[in-house]
Each structure stands twice: as C-alpha cells, then as structure tokens.
C-alpha positions as CSV (number, residue, x, y, z in Angstrom):
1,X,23.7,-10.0,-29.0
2,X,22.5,-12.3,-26.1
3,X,21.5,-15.9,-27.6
4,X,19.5,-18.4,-25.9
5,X,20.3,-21.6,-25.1
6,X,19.4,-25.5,-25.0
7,X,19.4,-27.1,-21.2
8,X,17.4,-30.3,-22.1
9,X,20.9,-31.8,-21.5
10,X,21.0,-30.7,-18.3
11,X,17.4,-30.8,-17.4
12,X,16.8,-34.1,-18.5
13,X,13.7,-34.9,-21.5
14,X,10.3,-35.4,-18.8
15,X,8.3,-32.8,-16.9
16,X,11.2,-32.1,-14.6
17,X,10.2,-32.5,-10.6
18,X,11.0,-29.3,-8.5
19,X,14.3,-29.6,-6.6
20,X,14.5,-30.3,-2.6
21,X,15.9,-27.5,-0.7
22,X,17.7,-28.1,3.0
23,X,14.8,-25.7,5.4
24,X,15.6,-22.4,6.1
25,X,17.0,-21.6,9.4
26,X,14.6,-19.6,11.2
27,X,15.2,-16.0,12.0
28,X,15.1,-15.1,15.3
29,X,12.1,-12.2,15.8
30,X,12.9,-9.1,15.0
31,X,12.0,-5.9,17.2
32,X,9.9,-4.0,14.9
33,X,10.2,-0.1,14.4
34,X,8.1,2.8,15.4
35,X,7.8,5.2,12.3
36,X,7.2,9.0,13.0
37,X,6.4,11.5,10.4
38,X,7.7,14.7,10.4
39,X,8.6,17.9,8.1
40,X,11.4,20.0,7.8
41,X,10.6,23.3,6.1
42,X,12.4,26.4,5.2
43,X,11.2,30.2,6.3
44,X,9.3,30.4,3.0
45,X,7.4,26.9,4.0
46,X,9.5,24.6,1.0
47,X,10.5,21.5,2.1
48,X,14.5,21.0,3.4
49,X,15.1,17.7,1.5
50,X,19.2,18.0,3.5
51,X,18.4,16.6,6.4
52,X,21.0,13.7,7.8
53,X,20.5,11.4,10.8
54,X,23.1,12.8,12.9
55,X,21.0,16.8,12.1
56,X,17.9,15.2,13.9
57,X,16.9,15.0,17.7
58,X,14.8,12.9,18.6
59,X,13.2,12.2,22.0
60,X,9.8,10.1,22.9
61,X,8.7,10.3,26.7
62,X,11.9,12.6,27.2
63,X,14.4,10.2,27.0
64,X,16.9,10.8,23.6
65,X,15.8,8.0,21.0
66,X,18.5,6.1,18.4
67,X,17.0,7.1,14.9
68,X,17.4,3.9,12.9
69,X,16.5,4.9,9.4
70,X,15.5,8.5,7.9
71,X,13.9,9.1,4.3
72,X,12.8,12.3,2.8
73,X,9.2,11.4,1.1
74,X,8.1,13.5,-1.9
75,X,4.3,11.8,-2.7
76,X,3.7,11.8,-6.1
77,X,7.3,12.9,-7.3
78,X,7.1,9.6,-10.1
79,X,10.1,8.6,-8.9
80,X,9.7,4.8,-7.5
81,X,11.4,1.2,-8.0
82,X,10.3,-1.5,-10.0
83,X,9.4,-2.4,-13.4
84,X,7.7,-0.4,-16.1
85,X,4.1,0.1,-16.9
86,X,4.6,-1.5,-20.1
87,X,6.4,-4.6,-18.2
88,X,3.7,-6.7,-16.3
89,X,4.4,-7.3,-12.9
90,X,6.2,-10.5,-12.9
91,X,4.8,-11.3,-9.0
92,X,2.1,-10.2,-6.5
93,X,3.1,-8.4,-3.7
94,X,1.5,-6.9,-0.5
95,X,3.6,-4.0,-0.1
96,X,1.9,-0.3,-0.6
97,X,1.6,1.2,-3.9
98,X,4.9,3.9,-4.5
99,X,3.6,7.1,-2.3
100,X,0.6,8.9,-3.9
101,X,0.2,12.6,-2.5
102,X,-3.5,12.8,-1.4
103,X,-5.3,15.7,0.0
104,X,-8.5,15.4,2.2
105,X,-10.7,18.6,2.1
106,X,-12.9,18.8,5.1
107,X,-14.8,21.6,5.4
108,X,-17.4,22.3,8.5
109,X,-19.9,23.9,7.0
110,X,-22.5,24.3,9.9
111,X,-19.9,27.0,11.5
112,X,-18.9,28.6,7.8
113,X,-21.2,31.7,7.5
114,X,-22.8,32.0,4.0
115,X,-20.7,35.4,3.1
116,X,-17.6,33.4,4.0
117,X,-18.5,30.6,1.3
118,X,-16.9,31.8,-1.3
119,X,-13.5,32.8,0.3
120,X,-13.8,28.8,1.3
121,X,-14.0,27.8,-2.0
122,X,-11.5,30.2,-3.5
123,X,-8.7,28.9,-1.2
124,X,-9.5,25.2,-1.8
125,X,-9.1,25.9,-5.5
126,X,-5.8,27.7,-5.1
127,X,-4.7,24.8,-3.2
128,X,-5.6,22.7,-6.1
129,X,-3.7,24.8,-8.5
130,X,-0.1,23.4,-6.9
131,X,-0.9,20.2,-7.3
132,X,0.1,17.9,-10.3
133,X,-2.7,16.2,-12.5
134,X,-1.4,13.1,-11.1
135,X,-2.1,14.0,-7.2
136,X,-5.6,12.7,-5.9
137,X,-8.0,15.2,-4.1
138,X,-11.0,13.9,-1.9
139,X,-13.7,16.8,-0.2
140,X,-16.5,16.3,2.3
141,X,-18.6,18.4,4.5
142,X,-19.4,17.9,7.9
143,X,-20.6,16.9,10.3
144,X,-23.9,16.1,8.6
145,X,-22.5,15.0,5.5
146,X,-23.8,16.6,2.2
147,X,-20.8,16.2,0.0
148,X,-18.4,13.3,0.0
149,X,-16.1,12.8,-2.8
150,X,-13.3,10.3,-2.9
151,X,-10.0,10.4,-3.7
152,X,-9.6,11.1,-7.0
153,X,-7.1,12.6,-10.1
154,X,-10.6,14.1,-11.5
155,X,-10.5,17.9,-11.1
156,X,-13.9,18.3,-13.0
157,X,-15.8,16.3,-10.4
158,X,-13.6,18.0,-7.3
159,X,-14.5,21.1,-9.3
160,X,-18.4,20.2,-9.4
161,X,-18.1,19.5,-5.6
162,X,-16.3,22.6,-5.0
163,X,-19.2,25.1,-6.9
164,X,-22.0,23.2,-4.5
165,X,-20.2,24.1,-0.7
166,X,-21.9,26.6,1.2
167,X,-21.9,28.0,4.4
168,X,-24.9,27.2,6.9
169,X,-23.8,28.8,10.0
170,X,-26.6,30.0,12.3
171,X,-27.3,33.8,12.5
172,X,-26.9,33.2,16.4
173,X,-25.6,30.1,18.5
174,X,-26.2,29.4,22.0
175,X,-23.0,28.1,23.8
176,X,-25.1,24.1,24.0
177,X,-25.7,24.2,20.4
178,X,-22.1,25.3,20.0
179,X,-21.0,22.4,22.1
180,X,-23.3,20.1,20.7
181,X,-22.4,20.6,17.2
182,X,-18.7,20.5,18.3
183,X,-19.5,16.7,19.3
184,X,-20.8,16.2,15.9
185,X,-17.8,17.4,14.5
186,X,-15.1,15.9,16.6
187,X,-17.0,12.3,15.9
188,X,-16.6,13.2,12.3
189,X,-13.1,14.1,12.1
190,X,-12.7,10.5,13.5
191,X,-14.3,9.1,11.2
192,X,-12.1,10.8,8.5
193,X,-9.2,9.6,9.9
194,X,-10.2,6.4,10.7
195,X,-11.3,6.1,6.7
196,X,-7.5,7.3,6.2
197,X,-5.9,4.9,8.2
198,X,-5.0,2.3,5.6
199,X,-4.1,4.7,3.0
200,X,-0.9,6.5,1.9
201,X,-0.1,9.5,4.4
202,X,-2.0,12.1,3.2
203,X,-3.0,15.9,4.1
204,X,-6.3,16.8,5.4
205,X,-6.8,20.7,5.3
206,X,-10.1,21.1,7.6
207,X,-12.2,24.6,7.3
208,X,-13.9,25.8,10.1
209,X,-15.5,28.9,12.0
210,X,-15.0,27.4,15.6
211,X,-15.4,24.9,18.0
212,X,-15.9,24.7,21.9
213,X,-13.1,23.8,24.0
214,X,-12.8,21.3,26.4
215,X,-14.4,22.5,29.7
216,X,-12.3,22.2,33.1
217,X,-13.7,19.6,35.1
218,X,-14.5,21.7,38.1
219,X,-15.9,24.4,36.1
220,X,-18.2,21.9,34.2
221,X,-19.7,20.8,37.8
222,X,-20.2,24.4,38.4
223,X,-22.4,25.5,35.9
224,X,-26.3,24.3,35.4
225,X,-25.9,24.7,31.6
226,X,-27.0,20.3,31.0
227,X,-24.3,18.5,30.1
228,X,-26.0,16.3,27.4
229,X,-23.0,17.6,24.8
230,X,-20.5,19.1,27.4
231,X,-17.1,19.2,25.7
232,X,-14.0,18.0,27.7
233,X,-10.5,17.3,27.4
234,X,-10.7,13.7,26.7
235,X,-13.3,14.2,23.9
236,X,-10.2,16.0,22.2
237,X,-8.0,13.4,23.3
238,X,-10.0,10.5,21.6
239,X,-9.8,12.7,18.0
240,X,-6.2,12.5,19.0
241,X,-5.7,9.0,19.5
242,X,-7.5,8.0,16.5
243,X,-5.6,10.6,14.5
244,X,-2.4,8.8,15.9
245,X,-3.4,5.9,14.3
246,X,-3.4,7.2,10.5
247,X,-0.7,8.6,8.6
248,X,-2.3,12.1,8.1
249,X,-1.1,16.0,8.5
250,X,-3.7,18.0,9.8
251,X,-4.6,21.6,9.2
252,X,-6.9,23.5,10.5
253,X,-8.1,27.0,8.8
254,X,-9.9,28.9,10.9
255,X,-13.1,31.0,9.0
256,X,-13.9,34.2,10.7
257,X,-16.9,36.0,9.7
258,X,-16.2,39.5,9.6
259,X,-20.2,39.9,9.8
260,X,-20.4,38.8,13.7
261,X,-22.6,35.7,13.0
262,X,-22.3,32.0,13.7
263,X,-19.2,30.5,15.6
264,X,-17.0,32.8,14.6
265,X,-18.4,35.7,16.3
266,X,-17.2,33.5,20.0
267,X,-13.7,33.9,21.3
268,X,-13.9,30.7,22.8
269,X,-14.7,28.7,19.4
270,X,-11.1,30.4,18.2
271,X,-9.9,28.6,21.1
272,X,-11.2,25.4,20.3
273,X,-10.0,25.1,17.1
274,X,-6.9,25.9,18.7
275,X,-6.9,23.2,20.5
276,X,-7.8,20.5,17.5
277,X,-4.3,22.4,15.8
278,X,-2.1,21.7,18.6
279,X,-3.1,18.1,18.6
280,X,-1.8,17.9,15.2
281,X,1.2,19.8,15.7
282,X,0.4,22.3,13.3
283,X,-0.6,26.4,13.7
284,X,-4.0,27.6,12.9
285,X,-4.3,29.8,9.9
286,X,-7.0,32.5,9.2
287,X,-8.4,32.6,5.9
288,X,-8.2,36.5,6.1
289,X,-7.6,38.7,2.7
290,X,-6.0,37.3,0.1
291,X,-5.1,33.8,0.6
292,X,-3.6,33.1,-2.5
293,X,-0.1,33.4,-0.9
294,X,-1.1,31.5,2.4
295,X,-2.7,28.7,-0.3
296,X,1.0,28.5,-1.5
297,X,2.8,28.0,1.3
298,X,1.0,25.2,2.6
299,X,0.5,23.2,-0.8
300,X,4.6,23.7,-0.5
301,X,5.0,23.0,2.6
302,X,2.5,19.7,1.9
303,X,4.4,18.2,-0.6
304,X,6.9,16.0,1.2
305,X,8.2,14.8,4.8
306,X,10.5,12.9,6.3
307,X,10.0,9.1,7.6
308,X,12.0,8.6,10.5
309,X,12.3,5.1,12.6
310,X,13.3,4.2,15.8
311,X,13.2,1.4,18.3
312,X,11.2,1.7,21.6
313,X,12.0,-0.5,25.0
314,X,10.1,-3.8,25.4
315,X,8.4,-2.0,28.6
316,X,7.0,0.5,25.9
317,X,5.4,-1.4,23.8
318,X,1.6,-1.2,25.2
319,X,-0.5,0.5,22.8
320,X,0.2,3.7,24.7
321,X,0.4,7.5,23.2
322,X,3.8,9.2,24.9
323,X,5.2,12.8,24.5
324,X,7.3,13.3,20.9
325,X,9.6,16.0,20.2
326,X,11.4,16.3,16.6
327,X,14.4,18.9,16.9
328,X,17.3,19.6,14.2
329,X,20.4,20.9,14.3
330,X,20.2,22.8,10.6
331,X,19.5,26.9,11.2
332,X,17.2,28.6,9.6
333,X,14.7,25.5,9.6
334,X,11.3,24.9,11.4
335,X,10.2,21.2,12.5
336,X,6.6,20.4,12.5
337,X,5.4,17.4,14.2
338,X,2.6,15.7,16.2
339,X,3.2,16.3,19.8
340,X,2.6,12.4,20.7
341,X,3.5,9.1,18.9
342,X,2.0,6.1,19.9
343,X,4.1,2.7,20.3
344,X,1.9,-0.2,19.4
345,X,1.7,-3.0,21.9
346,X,3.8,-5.7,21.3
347,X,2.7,-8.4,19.4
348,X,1.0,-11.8,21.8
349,X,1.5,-9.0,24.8
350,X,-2.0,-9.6,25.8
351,X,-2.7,-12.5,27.8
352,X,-4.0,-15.3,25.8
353,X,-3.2,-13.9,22.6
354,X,-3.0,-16.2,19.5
355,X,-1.1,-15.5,16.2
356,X,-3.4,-15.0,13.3
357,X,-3.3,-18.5,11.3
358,X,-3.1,-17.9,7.4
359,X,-6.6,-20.1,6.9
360,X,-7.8,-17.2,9.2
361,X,-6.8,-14.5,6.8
362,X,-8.9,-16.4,3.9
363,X,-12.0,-15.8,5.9
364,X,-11.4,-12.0,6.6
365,X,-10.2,-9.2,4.2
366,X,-7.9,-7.5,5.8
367,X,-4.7,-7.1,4.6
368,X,-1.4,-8.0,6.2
369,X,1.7,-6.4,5.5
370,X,3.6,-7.0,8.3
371,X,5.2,-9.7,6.8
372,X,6.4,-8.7,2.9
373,X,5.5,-11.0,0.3
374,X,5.6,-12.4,-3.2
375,X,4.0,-14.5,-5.0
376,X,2.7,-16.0,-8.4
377,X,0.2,-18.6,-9.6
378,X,0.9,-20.6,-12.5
379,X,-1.9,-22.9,-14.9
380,X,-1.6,-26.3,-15.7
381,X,-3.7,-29.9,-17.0
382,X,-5.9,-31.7,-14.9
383,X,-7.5,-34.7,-15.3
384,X,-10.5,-33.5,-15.9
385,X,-11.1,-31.4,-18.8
386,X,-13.5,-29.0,-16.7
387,X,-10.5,-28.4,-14.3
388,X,-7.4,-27.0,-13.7
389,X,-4.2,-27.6,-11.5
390,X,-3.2,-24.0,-10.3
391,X,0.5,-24.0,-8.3
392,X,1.1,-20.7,-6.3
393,X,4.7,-19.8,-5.4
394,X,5.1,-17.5,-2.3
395,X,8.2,-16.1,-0.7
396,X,9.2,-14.0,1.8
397,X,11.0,-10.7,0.4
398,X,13.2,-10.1,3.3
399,X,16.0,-12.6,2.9
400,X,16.6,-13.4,6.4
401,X,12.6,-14.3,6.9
402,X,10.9,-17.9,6.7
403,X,7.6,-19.2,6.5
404,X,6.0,-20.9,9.3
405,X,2.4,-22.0,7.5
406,X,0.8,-20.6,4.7
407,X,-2.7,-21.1,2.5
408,X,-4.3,-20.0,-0.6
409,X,-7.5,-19.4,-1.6
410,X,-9.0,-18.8,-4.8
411,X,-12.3,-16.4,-4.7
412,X,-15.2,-16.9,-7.4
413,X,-17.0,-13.7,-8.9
414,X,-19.7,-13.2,-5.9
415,X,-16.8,-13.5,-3.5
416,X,-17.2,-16.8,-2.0
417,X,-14.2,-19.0,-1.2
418,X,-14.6,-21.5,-3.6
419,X,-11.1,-23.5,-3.0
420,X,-8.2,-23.7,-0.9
421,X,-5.0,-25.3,0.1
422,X,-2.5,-25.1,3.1
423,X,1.2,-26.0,2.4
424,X,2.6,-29.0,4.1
425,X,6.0,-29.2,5.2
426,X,7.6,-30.2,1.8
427,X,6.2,-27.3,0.5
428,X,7.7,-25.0,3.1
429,X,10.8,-26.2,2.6
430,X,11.2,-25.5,-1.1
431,X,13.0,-22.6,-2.3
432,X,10.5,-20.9,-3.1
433,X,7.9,-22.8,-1.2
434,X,4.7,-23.9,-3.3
435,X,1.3,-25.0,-2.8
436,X,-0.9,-26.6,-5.4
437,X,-5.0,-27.0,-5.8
438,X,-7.3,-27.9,-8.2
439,X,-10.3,-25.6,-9.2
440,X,-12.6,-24.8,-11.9
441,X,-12.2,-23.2,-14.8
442,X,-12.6,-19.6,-14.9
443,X,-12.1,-16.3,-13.4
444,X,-11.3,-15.9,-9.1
445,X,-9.4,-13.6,-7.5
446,X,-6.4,-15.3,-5.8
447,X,-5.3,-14.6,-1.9
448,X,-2.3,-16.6,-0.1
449,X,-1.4,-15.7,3.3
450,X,1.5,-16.8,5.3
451,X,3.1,-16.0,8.6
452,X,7.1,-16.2,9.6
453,X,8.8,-17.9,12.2
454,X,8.8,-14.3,14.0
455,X,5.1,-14.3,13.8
456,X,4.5,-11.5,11.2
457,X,1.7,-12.5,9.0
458,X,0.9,-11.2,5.2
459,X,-1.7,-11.3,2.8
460,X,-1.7,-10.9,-1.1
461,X,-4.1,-11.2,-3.2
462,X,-4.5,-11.1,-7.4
463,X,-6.7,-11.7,-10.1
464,X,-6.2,-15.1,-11.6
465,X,-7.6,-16.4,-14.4
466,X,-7.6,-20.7,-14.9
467,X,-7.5,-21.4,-18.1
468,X,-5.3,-23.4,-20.7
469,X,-4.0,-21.2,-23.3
470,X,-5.0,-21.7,-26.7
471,X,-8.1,-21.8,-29.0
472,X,-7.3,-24.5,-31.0
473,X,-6.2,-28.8,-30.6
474,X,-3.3,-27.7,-28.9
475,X,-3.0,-26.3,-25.2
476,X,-0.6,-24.8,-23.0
477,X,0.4,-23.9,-19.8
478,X,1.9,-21.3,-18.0
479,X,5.0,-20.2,-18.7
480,X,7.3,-20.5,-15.8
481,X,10.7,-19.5,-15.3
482,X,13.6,-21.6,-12.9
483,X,16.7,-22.6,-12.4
484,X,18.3,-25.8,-13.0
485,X,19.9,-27.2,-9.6
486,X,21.3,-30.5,-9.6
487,X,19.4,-31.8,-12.8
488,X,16.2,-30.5,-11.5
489,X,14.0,-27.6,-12.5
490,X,13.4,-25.0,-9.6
491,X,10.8,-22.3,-10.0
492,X,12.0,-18.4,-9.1
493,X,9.9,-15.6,-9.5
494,X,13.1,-13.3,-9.5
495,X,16.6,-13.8,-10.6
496,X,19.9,-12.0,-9.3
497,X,23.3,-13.4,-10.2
498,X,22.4,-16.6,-11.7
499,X,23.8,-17.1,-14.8
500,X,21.1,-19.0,-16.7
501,X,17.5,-18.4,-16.4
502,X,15.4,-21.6,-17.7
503,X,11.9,-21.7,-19.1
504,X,9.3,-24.6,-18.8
505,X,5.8,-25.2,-20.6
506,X,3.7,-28.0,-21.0
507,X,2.2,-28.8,-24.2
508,X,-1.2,-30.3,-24.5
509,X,-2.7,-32.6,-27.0
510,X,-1.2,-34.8,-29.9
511,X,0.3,-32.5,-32.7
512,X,-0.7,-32.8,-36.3
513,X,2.6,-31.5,-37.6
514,X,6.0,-30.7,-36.2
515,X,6.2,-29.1,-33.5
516,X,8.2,-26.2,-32.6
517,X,8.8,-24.0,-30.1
518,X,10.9,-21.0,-29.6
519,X,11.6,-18.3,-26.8
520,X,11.3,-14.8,-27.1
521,X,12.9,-12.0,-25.4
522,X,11.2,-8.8,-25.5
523,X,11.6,-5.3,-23.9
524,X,7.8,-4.6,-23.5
525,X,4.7,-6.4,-24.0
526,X,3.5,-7.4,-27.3
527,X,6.9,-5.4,-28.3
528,X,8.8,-7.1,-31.1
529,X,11.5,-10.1,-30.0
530,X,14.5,-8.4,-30.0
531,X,16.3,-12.1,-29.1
532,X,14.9,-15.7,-30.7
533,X,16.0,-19.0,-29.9
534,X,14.8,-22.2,-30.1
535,X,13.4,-24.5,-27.2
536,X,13.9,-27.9,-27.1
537,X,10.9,-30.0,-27.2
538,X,10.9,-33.5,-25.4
539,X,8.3,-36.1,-25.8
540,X,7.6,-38.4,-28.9
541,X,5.2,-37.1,-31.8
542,X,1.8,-39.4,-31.1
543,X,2.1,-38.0,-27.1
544,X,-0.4,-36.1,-25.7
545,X,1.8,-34.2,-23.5
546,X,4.9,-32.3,-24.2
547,X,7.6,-30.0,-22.4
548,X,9.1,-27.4,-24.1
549,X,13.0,-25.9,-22.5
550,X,15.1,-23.0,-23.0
551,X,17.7,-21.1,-21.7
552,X,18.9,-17.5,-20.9
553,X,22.2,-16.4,-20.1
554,X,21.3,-13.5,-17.8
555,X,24.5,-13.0,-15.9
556,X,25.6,-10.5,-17.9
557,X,21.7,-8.8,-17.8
558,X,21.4,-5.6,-15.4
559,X,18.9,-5.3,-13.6
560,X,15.2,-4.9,-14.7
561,X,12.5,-6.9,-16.5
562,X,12.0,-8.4,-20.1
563,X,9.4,-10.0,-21.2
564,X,9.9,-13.8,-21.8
565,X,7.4,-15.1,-24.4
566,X,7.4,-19.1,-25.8
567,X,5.4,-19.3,-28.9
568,X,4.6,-22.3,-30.1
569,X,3.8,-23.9,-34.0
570,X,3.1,-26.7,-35.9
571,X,4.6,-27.5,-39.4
572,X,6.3,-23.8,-38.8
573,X,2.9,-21.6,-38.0
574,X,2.4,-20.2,-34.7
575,X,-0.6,-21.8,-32.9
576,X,-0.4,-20.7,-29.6
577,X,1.9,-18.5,-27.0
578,X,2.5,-17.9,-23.2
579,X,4.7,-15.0,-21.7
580,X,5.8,-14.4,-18.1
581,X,8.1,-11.3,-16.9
582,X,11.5,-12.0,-15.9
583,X,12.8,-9.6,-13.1
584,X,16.3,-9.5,-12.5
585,X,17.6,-7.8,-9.0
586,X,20.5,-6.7,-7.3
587,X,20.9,-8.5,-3.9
C-alpha cells in the first residue's frame, strides 16, 4: 500500500517561497513541417492502416520530398491519450481535442431536380447508417441557404433536416443562369470550407446536378453571351486555394435527372463538376440505382487517413500552392490525394513583419497553437476580503522550448477584459514560470498567451472561478502540487520520475478547535480515498493563517492521474476540502 508522507522537515514550517531556477537556454528556431493528408485504400475502398515511411513517395513541385513523420488517423476510433473522463484535467492546454470524425453534407439544391430529392435524401441517410453515435454530422443547402445545421452527434435533428431537402432545379436553364448560379455556388463552397478551417479534418460530401466550367479565355472574348457571371479557371482556382487551407476531403456526387430537366440535362455542367472533383483529388460519383453499396464504400473509405510531414526549402516557404503527388509502393492499393499542397510563408518573411506580442492575443480571440501549452491558475487570500490573489502557471510542452514573454487575462461574464498581468523576467525564469494578479471575486474565463524564443506564439484559455473554498470561519486555497528543491516548494503541474510529489494549502482564519488536515488519494472524483495520510500543519493555534504539507511517494506510480484531495477539520470533523489532479508522465 503506498503511504504518504511528512516533508515539513524538509520544507521548512512558513508559506514556503518558490525556488529560483538557472534560465532556460533558448532553443534555436525550429523549421516547421508541412502536413499533407492522404488515404490509402484497398480495391473494396477500406482503409490500408500498413502503410510504412519507406512504402510512401512523396514529391511536391516534382522534386522527391524526405517524409519526416507518418500517422494513420482513424477519427472517432476512442482511442486517444490522456486522463479519464472521470479524472479532471489537471492543466489547460491549447492543443486540439483527440480527432472527432465529422461529416459536412452539402447539398446544391437549386441544380437537384424535385424527382431526384428523394434518391438525395436516401443516400445521405445510408451514409449516416456507417457512422458511430459518437461521430458528428453537419447539413446545409446552397447556395441560398435554407438549411444549415451544425455539427452535431444528434441524428433526430440531422434526421429532421434530412425529411425538409428538396430539389428546386429549373424545368429549363439558360447557359447565364447556369453560370450565374455556378458563382453562387462556388462562393458558397468557400465559405464552407473557410467555416471548416479551424476544425478537426473532416469530410464534406457535396450533392449536385452540375455546374459550368471554366471558359477558355479566348473563347470567352469570342462570344456576346455578357459576362456579368462568366466562369473561368481562376474562379475554380480560388475554391481551391481556400479548400487548401482547411483540413477537409471533398466529394462530389453528381445528381442526374433521368427526366432531362435542370443542370443535369447539360453535358457541360457534368463537366464542371468534374472539374470541382479533380481539385479535390477525388472521382465524381453518380447517384445512379441503388446507392446503398456506393453509400458504403465511401463512409469506409471516409473513416481514416494518413498524416504525413515533411520539410520544404527556405525558398519555398511563400504562401504558394505547388504540384503534390502521394505514390506507394504496396500493390493492390489506391492513393487519393489533393493534387496541390500549399507551403505557408515563413514566419516574419514579409517585410516589416512583427511577432504577435502575448498582450495582443488578450485583445483578439484567436487561438494560437503553434506554440503548445499548459497551464493552471491557482486561488489564494488577498488583503482585501472582496479580492483574490490568482497565480497562473504556464509552460511550454515541448521540452526543448522556452518562453520569451507571456500575459494573462482574466475575462468577466459579458466578455470584457477585466484584469491582466505580463510576467517579468523572474517569472520567466522559474520552472514553471508564473505570473500573479489580483481580481475580483467571481466567475471569468481565464486566457494566458505566451510566445517562444523561436517566435511561435500560443493561446489557452479556461473557465476560472476566484473564490476561497469553504462556507464556514475557515477558508482555503487551492490546492497545489510541487516539488521540494533545495528547501523550497516548487509548483509542477506534471510529475515524471520524481520521487516525492508535495502538496501545499493555505488555511484561513483562526480555528476554534484543533486542526487537522489529511491528504487523500483517489482514483476518480468524489471516489473513495483509497490512501490517507496526514499533513502536517504549521503555524500557532491563535494565527489567522496556516499551511498545511504532505507528501507522495510517486516514484514507484505509473503513469496516469489520481486525484489528490486535502480535507481539512477541526476538533476531528471535516469543515472544508480542496482537490487538484496529479498527472504523472513518461518523459
């Protein structure tokens, strides 16, 4: 059975000042990756989950590219890192949620004939029917709109959505209508992806009866046909470029109407949509028959990809879109792929360019992930009884990364920046560096934003509530769990091989009655203590402020999270507690 144990000996018997770290060396920038999305599928269209480095050929603007990293993705597969949901978090972070599988229905219904409605809906809803309960699903119409219905794990609202689609193609179209309505269409698509773009990669299956190609230049100063909505290549290559830019696969289903009206009834509408598949670098499919079995293949087909890296040349990096090609070496498997990747320019390439400062991230809300972070906000006294000191811990998670400036903010319920702080160099330098501020009482949402000495920057933000803990004469802080270095207390937010993990909390108010503390160890929250011990409790009995210590011996812990909970009682009878998770990693 693991016991805890007393450190006051070590720690000393006062609130114990945070230990002075030498500053991090700075990291020399780091060239960062392009990432290109691909999938590898099998002649029945499942996913080929074998694929090795050395199987895959990659080339960008011709030239053979180094692959530096590949991952097969399955979306939605439950498998992820990380605590349980019955563990709280013990830290913020800014890094993505584990990968979700979404799919985008987008159907373009003024080119959909009404007879052809209900093979639209039929398809979407055997689509539906490979999915888990877990997977989201999102629906709208264009291009003017009609139906728009988030991502969601709600199938009864999808469902509702799915019963109202109908088709509103024209009984005739004239070849400027068609190429008017194509605009419309192509500027909604961007708008789809552009509403995708900060989201996990997800599939977008888009419905439609046709769409005008883009006209050959000479040929378009040829006709007399006004050119008010003439369609041309770079229309389709703006759709592209924007498409580039979000991690979405794209396919298009083409709806022929078998009774001559609307889009469909034109060869060259066939051919445009044609040319919106080959900018995604899938085929065009025909909901023709039966499309249960077609429905299969591409929910299989859907439900994974690989995430490949690579590293361009310096003279690359401009923002620019260049040729891709994907190739592997395994028979009997088919590659699908964009055509073009785009390598993003590099970062103070333009002239003039300033690196985002973190009190500039306060005032926006983006959010930054470029640089990984962690962090936590802890609760303490103030003078005033109104008021609370609130002391935010931040840290990069790459190892080899250090902060070059960082602020917090804390956010009040109508979203106004009601406090912040930017760390000085002292704070910086701590392991992990820490910034303190004082605020009201009450509820804000909690941002801290930082930049590297590589000039990455990252936001993260969290609810935070300021308040003491307790309803009675006694008050607490927050729980916090440390090290002790050299006689001093140092804050971590996670632990790896250290063998003792120390907790500190500050008492409030005189006691009437002894007064007790002891630290539980639990495997969820609210769970029952499966390990007790008692903390030691420093301070005379007529002060108004204590410190209560304790130790765990976690070297011999595996990795993963417990829940640390300090309850505290007077004459033996709980009257208050705190918890905080304690994460233990593997370096």
């Amino acid at each position: 059975m693991i016991t805890l144990i007393a450190v006051a000996n070590v720690l000393g018997t006062a609130a114990l000042p945070a230990a002075p770290q030498k500053p991090p060396q700075a990291a020399p920038a780091a060239p960062q990756p392009v990432t290109v999305l691909f999938r590898a599928l099998l002649a029945d269209g499942r996913p080929f989950a074998d694929l090795r480095p050395e199987d895959v050929e990659l080339k960008v603007d011709g030239k053979a590219r180094t692959i530096g990293s590949l991952v097969f993705v399955q979306p939605g597969s439950g498998e992820s890192a990380g605590a349980r949901a019955e563990v709280p978090p013990p830290f913020a972070t800014n890094l993505r949620e584990p990968a979700l599988r979404d799919t985008i229905f987008v159907i373009e219904d003024d080119s959909i004939g009404a007879s052809m409605a209900p093979a639209v809906k039929n398809a979407i809803r055997q689509f539906i029917g490979h999915l888990a309960p877990q997977d989201r699903v999102g629906l709208v119409t264009i291009p003017r709109g009609g139906l728009n219905v988030g991502l969601t794990i709600d199938r009864a609202k999808i469902q509702s959505a799915i019963s109202e689609l109908s088709g509103r193609a024209a009984q005739s179209e004239t070849d400027a209508d068609a190429a008017c309505r194509t605009r419309q269409v192509l500027d909604a698509l961007m708008n789809v992806f552009r509403g995708a773009a900060g989201g996990s990669p997800a599939t977008i299956v888009v419905f439609g009866g046709g769409l005008t190609p883009p006209m050959i230049y000479e040929m378009s100063k040829m006709t007399n046909t006004p050119n008010l909505c003439e369609i041309r290549a770079k229309d389709y290559q703006e759709v592209e470029l924007v498409m580039l830019g979000a991690p979405v696969s794209v396919n298009v289903i083409q709806v022929p109407d078998p009774t001559g009206s609307g889009a469909s009834a034109s060869t060259s509408q066939t051919q445009g949509l044609e040319h919106l598949a080959g900018i995604t670098g899938n085929r065009v499919l025909r909901l023709v028959g039966e499309s249960s079995p077609a429905m299969a293949r591409l929910a299989a087909s859907a439900s994974a990809y690989y995430r490949l890296t690579f590293l361009p040349e310096d003279s690359e990096r401009n923002g620019m879109s260049r040729p891709l090609s994907v190739k592997v070496s395994r028979p009997d498997v088919e590659v699908l792929s964009r055509p073009r990747v785009v390598i993003p320019a590099a970062r103070g390439s333009k002239p003039g360019a300033k690196a985002v400062a973190p009190r500039d991230m306060l005032r926006v809300g983006d959010i930054y992930r470029d640089l990984p972070l962690r962090a936590s906000a802890y609760v303490s006294r103030e003078s005033s009884a109104d008021r609370a000191r609130v002391v935010v811990m931040l840290e990069p998670m790459e190892a080899t990364a250090s902060l070059k400036a960082a602020a917090v903010g804390l956010y009040d319920e109508k979203g106004k920046l009601a406090v912040q702080a930017t760390a000085d160099q002292d704070g910086l330098t701590r392991t992990p560096p820490m910034i303190a501020m004082v605020a009201k009482m009450g509820a804000y949402r909690l941002r801290v934003a930082a930049t590297d000495a590589a000039g990455r920057a990252g936001t993260v933000d969290s609810a935070l509530d300021v308040q003491l803990t307790g309803d009675g004469p006694l008050k607490l802080s927050s729980l916090v769990l440390g090290v002790a270095e050299e006689g001093r207390f140092a804050g971590r937010m996670q632990f790896y091989d250290e063998p003792t993990a120390v907790a500190y909390l500050e008492i409030y108010g005189v006691p009437k009655g002894e007064l007790s503390a002891e630290l539980q160890l639990a495997g969820i929250e609210g769970g029952q203590a499966a390990v007790r011990g008692a903390m030691r409790v420093t301070g005379e009995p007529t002060d108004d402020q204590h410190v209560a210590l304790g130790g765990i011996p976690i070297g011999a812990l595996p990795p993963g999270d417990l829940v640390v909970r300090a309850v505290v009682s007077l004459d033996g009878v709980p009257v208050g507690a705190v918890t905080r998770t304690l994460r233990k990693a593997e370096r």
